[in-house]
KOLMI-164990 format. One line per 4 residues: number of its first residue (from 1); their letters; for each residue z, x, y of C-alpha. Coordinates in pm, whole numbers, m for minus. Each point is the difference from the previous one (the first is absolute). Layout:
residues N
NUM	a	Z/X/Y; ...;
end
This chain:
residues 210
1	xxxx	m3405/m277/246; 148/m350/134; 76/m3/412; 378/1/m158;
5	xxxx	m24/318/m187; m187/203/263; 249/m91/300; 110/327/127;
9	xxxx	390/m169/37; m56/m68/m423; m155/366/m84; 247/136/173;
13	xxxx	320/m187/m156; m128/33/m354; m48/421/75; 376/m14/120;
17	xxxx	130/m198/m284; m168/288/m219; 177/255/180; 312/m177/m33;
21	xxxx	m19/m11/m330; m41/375/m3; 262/98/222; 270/m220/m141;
25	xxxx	151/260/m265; m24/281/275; 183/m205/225; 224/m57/m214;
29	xxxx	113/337/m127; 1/74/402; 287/m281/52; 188/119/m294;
33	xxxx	m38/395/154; 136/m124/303; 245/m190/m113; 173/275/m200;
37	xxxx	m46/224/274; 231/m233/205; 273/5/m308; m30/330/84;
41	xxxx	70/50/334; 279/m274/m26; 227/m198/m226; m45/m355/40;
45	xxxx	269/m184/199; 199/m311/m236; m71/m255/254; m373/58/12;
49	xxxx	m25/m10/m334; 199/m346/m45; m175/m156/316; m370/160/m200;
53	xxxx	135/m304/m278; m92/m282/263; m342/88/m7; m12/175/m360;
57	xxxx	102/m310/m167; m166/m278/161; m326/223/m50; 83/43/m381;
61	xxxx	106/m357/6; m358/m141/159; m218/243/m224; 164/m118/m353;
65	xxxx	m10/m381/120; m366/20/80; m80/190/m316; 112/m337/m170;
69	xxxx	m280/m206/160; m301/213/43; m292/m19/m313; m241/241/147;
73	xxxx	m354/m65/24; 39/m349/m206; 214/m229/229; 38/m4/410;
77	xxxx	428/52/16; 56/m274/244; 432/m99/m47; 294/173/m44;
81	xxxx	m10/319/284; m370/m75/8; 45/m312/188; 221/201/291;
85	xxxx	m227/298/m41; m356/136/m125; 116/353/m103; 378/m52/m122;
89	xxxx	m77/329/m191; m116/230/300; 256/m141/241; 297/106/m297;
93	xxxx	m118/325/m7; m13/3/357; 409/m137/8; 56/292/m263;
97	xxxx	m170/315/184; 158/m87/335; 319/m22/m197; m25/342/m104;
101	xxxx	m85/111/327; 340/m141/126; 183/198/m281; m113/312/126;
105	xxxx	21/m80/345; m375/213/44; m191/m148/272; m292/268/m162;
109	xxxx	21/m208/m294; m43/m316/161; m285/99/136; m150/167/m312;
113	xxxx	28/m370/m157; m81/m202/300; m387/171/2; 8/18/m364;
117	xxxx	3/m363/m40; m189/m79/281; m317/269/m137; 92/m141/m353;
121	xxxx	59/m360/31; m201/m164/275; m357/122/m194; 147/m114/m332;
125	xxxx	96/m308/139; m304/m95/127; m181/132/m326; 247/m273/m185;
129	xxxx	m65/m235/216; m388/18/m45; 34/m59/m344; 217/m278/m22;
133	xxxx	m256/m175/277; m280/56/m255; 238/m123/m289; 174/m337/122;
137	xxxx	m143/m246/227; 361/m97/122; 76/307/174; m103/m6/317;
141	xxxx	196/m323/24; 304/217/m102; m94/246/266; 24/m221/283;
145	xxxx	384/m141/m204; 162/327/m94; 36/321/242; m133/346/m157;
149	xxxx	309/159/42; 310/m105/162; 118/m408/m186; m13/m272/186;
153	xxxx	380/m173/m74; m168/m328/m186; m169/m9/m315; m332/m87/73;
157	xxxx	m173/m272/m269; m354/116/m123; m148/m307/m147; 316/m158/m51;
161	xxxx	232/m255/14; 321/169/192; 188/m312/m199; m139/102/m377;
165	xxxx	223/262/m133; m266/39/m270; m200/177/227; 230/255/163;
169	xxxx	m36/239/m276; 293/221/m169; 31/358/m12; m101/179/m410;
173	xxxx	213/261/m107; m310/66/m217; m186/115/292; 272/217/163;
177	xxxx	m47/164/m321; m345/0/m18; m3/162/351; 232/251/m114;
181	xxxx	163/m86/342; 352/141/m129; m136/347/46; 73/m84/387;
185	xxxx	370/m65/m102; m33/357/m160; m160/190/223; 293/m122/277;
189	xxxx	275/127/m231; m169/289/m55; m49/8/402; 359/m71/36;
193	xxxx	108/276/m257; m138/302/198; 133/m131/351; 323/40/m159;
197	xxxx	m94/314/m298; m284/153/151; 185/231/285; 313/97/m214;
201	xxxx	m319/122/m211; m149/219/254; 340/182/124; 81/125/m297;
205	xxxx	m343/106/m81; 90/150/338; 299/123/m101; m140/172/m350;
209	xx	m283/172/174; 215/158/239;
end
């Protein structure tokens, strides 16, 4: 074994990101338990579920714009939302769970997600970002440009001329669909639908069994 590979810090991140991995589905089905158990206890209020959309959207938004730039494993993404941020995916998803938390108003739920991305994401992360260091020389140069997580407001300019429009790339509809990133725009409908269906649904299930 390399000094590298038998660092106690390294054994001990690549064990979690196994575990991750494993506990992702779980975790999950937990969130979605909980978050029907709130329907359950209370009808979501209008308001939350309009203000959720400032989050929701954005979050949908960021996701299907970064789907449009990313070739995994063959290119380093480096413009479009990858020049403000590293992981434009994760941070959507992030925009779109605390959305939903604001729709239901659950604190519980909020929490749930907070420590599911934190357990989920940070070991991933770092996994990702262990490969990509292997893969491209550049990217430790794009570490020290572009924040992990929350954009910097400028574009930064890997290996470019800020003046060459050439070089800024453009977003491919081919790899939104590729990425099968419009199952996100699903999944919030879907989301949407039982804030508004699900409920109804369970008082007259009510209702019948009585």
């Amino acid at each position: 074994m390399t000094p590298q590979t038998s660092h106690p810090e390294f054994c001990s991140m690549q064990w979690w990101q196994k575990v991750a991995k494993r506990i992702r589905v779980p975790l999950g089905f937990l969130t979605a338990a909980l978050y029907v158990a709130e329907l359950w206890r209370h009808a979501p209020r209008p308001s939350a579920v309009l203000w959720s959309l400032l989050l929701v959207l954005p979050g949908l938004w960021l996701r299907a714009y970064a789907s449009g730039y990313v070739k995994k494993n063959a290119e380093l993404a480096v413009t479009g939302p990858y020049a403000h941020t590293r992981n434009p995916l994760y941070l959507g998803s992030m925009l779109m769970a605390a959305g939903f938390a604001v729709a239901i108003e659950s604190w519980a739920v909020a929490a749930v997600l907070a420590c599911g991305f934190a357990l989920i994401y940070i070991p991933v992360i770092a996994g990702e970002e262990k490969f990509l260091r292997s893969a491209f020389a550049g990217f430790d140069d794009y570490c020290r440009q572009v924040p992990r997580l929350l954009p910097r407001l400028t574009p930064a300019h890997i290996g470019q001329n800020p003046a060459d429009e050439s070089q800024k790339g453009s977003f491919s509809f081919v790899l939104y669909r590729q990425h099968r990133e419009y199952n996100a725009a699903i999944g919030v409908v879907l989301l949407y639908l039982c804030l508004e269906c699900l409920r109804p649904v369970f008082v007259t299930v009510l209702h019948l069994a009585r």
